[in-house]
Each structure stands twice: as structure tokens, then as C-alpha cells.
C-alpha positions in Angstrom: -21.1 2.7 5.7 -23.9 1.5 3.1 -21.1 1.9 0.5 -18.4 0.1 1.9 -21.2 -2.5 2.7 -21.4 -3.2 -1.1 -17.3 -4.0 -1.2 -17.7 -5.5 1.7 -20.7 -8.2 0.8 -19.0 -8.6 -2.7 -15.8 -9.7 -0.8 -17.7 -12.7 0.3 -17.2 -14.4 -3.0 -13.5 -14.3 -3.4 -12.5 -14.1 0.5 -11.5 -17.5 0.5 -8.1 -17.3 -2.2 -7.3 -13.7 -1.2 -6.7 -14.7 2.7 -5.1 -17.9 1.0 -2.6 -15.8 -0.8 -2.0 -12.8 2.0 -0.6 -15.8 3.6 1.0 -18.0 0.8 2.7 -14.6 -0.4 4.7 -13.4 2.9 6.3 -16.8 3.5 6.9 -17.1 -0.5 8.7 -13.8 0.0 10.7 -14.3 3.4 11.6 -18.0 2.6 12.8 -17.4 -1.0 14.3 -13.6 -0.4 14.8 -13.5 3.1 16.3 -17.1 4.2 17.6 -17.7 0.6 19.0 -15.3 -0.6 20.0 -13.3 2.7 22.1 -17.1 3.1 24.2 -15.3 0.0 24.8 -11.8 1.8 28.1 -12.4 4.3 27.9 -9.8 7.2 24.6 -7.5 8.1 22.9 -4.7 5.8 22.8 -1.6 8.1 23.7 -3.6 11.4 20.7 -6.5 11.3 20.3 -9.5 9.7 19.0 -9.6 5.9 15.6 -11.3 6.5 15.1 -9.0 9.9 15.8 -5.8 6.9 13.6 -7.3 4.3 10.6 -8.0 5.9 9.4 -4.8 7.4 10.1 -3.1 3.9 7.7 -6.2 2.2 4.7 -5.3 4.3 5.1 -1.8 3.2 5.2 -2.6 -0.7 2.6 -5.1 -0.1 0.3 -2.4 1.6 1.6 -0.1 -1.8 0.5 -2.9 -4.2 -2.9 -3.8 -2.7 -3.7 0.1 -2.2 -2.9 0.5 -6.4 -4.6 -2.9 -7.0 -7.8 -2.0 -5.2 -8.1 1.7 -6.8 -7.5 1.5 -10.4 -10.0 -1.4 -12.1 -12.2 -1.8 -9.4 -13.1 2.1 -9.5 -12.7 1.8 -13.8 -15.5 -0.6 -13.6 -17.2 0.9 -11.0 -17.8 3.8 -13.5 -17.7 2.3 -17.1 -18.6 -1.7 -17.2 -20.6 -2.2 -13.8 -21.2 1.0 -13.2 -21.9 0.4 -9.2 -20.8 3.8 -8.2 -24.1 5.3 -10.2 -26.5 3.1 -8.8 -25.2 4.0 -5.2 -26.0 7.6 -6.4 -29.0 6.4 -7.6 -30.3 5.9 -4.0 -29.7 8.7 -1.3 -25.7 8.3 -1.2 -23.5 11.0 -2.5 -20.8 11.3 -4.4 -18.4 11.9 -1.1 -20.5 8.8 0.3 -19.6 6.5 -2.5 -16.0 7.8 -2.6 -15.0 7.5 1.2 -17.0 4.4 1.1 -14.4 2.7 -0.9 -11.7 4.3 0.3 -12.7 3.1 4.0 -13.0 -0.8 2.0 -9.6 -0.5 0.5 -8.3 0.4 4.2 -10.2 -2.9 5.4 -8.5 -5.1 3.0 -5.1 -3.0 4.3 -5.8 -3.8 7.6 -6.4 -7.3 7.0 -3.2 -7.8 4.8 -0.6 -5.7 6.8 -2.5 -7.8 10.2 -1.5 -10.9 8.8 1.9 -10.0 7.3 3.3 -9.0 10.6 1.7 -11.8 11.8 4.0 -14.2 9.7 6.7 -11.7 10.0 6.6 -12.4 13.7 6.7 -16.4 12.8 10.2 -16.3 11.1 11.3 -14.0 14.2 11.8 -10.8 12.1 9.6 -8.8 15.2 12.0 -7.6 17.3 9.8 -4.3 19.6 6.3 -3.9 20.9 6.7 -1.0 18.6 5.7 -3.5 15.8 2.6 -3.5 16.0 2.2 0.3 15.0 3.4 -0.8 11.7 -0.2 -2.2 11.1 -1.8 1.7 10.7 1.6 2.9 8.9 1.0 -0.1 6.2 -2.3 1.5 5.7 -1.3 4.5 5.8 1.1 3.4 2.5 -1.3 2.1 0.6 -3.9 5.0 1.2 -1.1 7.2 0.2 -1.2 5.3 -3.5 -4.8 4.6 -3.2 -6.2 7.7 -3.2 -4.2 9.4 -5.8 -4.6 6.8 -8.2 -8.3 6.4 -7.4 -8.8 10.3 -8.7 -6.2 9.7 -11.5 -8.4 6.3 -12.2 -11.8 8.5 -12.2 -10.7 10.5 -14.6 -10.2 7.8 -17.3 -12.0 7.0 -20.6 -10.0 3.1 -20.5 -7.5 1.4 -18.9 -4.6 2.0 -20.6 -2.9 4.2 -18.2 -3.0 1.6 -15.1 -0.4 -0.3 -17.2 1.8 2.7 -17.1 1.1 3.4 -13.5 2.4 -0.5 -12.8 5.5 -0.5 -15.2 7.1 3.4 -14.6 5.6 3.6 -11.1 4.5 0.8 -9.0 7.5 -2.0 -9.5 10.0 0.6 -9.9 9.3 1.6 -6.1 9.0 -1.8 -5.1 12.5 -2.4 -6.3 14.5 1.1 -5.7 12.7 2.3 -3.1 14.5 0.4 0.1 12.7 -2.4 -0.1 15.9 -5.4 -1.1 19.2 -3.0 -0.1 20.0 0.6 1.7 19.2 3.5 -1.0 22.5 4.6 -0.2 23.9 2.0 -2.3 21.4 3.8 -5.1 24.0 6.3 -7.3 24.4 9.9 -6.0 21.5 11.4 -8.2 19.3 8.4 -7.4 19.3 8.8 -3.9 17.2 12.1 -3.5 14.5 10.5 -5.8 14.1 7.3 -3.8 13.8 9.6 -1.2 11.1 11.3 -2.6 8.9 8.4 -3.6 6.0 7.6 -1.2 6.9 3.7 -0.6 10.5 4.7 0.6 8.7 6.6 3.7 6.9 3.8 4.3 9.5 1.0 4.1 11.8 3.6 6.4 8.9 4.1 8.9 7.8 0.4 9.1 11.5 -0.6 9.1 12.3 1.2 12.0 9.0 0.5 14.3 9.6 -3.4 13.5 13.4 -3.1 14.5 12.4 -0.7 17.7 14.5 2.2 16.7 12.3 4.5 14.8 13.3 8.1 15.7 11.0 10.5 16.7 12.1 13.7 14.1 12.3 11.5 10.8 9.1 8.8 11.7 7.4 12.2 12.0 8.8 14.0 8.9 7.7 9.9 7.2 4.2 9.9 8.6 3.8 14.1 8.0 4.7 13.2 3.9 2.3 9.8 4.0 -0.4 12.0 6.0 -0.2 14.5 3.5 0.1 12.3 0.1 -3.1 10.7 1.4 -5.4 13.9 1.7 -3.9 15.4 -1.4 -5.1 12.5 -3.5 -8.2 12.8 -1.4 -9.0 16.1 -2.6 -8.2 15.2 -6.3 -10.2 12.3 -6.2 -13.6 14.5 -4.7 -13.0 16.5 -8.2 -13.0 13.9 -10.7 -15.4 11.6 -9.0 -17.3 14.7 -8.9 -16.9 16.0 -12.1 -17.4 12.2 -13.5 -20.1 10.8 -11.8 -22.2 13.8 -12.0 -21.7 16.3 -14.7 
């Protein structure tokens, strides 16, 4: 808790244009891709309107983005310019304090952005179950499934360099081919089974189908059992190298 207090207290200075933009962004993104260009699409993508497809898979990529954001410079300077995470260790906090302490912040700042995306999603009448609201804990259960891995990968880092590979090979190649804008299934053959086998894609299919009230119980398990287990992998990983960098 004294960890995540830091993040939490040094929050306070930039609160104000972050809540600005969780707003401004999801009704940037539903008016312009949603209304705008779903006007364009004749008929339905897999049996709903476009906006009502769209939207559940943009508060899953939005929960992927701010789960990379938050756990690549952040935990870079944490350990090389600022370096906050050693003096938390210089007090009686851990290692596995100061790691789950940010990781419990970057699942606040989820909570907060997924809370008020469904919230607007709800505004252009994209909500369509009770079920809806469940999508809240799946969006941070996405972006824990990035954060975490990319927190150990960003631990183990002498610069930054890498985070740009991470954005341009990884991060806005899911947001685009993972589900989000059209049905994988219009993906070529070969393409399919990746998409399928990115984390955001389970997301997107899971929030998709809470949001629209027809989730089905065998694959939102088999999503959450793959998001579930993403998340403690990178967990693990990320007790080594915080481990092996903050200490040895």
C-alpha cells in the first residue's frame, strides 16, 4: 500500500488532463469511428450495428495501451533516472512490495479508464446487458495481461530503446488486427490463428460479448483462463528481473 501511495500522490499533479483525455478520447473514437465511419458500412458486422461492435473492442485496446503505457518508462525511470523504486527499498519495503505496489497503481488507473469508457459507451447506447458491467474487471484484466510482462521485460533494460519496438511490432499491430475495427475472420487463413493467439484479441472477444449479453460460458472461460494466466506469467518474470535488478 505505501508503494502504490507514492503513484498514487504523484497522480495528483497530472490527474486533471488524464481524466480530461479518458473522456475526450472515447467519444473522439465512437463519434469519428463508430458513427462515421460505421455510416459507410451498409448492413451489420456479425449481426449488430458497427458502433455497438466497435466500442467494446476500444475499451479493451484502451485497457492494452494504458497497461503498456504505465509499465515501460515509468518503471525505466523508476530504476535509472528517478530511481524511486531504490529509495522505497531504501526504507522497510521489499522488492515484492515495490513491484505489486505498482502493479496494484496501474490496476487503479485501469479501473478508472475502463469505469469511465463504458460509462460513455453506455451514452451513445452501445450497452446493451447488465452483463456490461463485468467488462470493467476484464479491461483490467487486459491491460494487466500487457502490464506485467512488459514491466519484467522493462526491468531488465539498460535504455529505452526496446519500448519503441514493443509499440511499433507489438502494441498497434494488436490494436489493429486483433478484432478491434472488423471480425478476424476477414484476417487471411494463416492470419487467423495468430490473431487468435494475441492477448488483446481475448480481451476484445470477452468484453465484446459481456457488452452485447452473449458471452458464452466455454470460450469467456477459455478468454479469461489465457488473460488469467498471461497476467501471473509476467508476474513471475517480473519478481526475477526486479529482483535480480534492484538488488544484485
Amino acid at each position: 500500500m505505501r508503494s502504490m501511495r507514492y503513484w498514487m500522490y504523484q497522480y495528483k499533479r497530472t490527474w486533471r488532463g488524464s481524466i480530461t483525455t479518458s473522456f475526450l478520447y472515447p467519444v473522439l473514437y465512437l463519434s469519428a469511428m463508430g458513427l462515421g465511419l460505421g455510416s459507410l458500412i451498409k448492413g451489420r458486422v456479425d449481426g449488430v450495428r458497427y458502433l455497438d461492435f466497435l466500442a467494446p473492442g476500444l475499451l479493451a485496446s484502451t485497457a492494452m495501451q494504458i497497461g503498456g503505457n504505465e509499465s515501460m518508462y515509468p518503471v525505466m525511470a523508476a530504476i535509472k533516472w528517478l530511481r524511486t523504486y531504490f529509495a522505497m527499498l531504501a526504507t522497510p519495503l521489499t522488492v515484492i512490495d515495490v513491484l505489486v505496489g505498482h502493479l496494484a497503481w496501474i490496476a487503479l488507473r485501469l479501473l478508472m479508464v475502463t469505469s469511465i469508457y463504458l460509462a460513455i459507451m453506455a451514452a451513445f447506447g452501445t450497452v446493451h446487458s447488465p452483463l456490461a458491467v463485468l467488462a470493467i474487471p476484464v479491461g483490467i484484466l487486459t491491460g494487466m495481461a500487457f502490464a506485467a510482462p512488459i514491466a519484467a521485460f522493462a526491468a531488465a533494460q539498460q535504455n529505452d530503446t526496446g519500448f519503441s519496438t514493443i509499440y511499433r511490432f507489438g502494441l498497434i499491430p494488436l490494436f489493429l488486427f486483433s478484432g478491434t475495427f472488423f471480425p478476424i475472420a476477414q484476417l487471411p487463413g494463416w492470419m487467423q490463428p495468430v490473431a487468435q493467439a494475441t492477448p488483446l484479441y481475448h480481451g476484445v472477444a470477452l468484453c465484446r460479448g459481456l457488452v452485447l449479453g452473449h458471452p458464452g460460458l466455454a470460450t469467456a472461460g477459455a478468454h479469461l483462463a489465457y488473460l488469467i494466466v498471461l497476467t501471473l506469467v509476467g508476474f513471475v518474470l517480473a519478481q526475477r528481473t526486479y529482483r535480480r535488478r534492484l538488488v544484485t
